[in-house]
N, C-alpha and C positions, 0 to 999 in steps of 0.2 A: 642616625643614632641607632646604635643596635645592640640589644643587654639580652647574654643568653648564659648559660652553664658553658666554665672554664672548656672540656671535652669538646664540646661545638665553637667555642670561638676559635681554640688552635685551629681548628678545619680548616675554620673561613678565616683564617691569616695562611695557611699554607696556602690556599687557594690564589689570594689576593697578592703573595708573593711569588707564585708562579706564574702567573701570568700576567706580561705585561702592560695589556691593556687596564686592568683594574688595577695593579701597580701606578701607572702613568697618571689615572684617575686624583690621584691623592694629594693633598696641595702639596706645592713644593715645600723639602723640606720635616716634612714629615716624617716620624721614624718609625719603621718597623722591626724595632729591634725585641720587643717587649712579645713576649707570648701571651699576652693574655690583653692589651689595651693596642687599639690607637684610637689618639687624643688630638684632632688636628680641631683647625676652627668651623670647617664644614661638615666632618665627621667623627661620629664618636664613634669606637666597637672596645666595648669591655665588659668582664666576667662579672658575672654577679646572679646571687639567688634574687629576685624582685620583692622579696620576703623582705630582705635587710634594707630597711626605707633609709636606715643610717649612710650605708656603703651608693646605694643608690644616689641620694640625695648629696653625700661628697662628690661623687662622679658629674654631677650634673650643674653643680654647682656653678660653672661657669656660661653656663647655655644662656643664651639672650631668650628670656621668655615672650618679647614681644615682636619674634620673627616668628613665620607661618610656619610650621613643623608638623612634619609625618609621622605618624603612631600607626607600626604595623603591630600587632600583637599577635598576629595567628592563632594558635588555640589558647593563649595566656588566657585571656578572661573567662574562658570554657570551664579552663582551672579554678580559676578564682572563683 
């Protein structure tokens, strides 16, 4: 799962659509049509300030909170 500012997630979906390997990565079925999300069952990437607990919290909403899950933050909490 990956929640960053709109500007950096276009990146890393150009990214991930140019290259096949990270493309292939992605369950089947999966769209990358959307600029700003994908929403598969093993990966989440969508735009969002971490501020909006609203917009956060609809995005997430589907996550099985009782699978083991990775929280990379990088400097988030630096900020916070």
């Amino acid at each position: 799962m990956e929640i960053d500012y709109p500007d950096v997630i276009k990146k890393k979906l150009d990214a991930i659509r140019s290259k096949p390997l990270l493309k292939d990565m992605l369950q089947e079925g999966c769209c990358l049509e959307s600029d700003l999300q994908i929403d598969s069952a093993d990966y989440k990437l969508f735009a969002a300030d971490v501020r909006d607990k609203e917009k956060v919290e609809m995005q997430l909403k589907d996550v099985d909170r009782q699978l083991p899950t990775l929280v990379l933050t990088e400097c988030l909490l630096v900020y916070m």
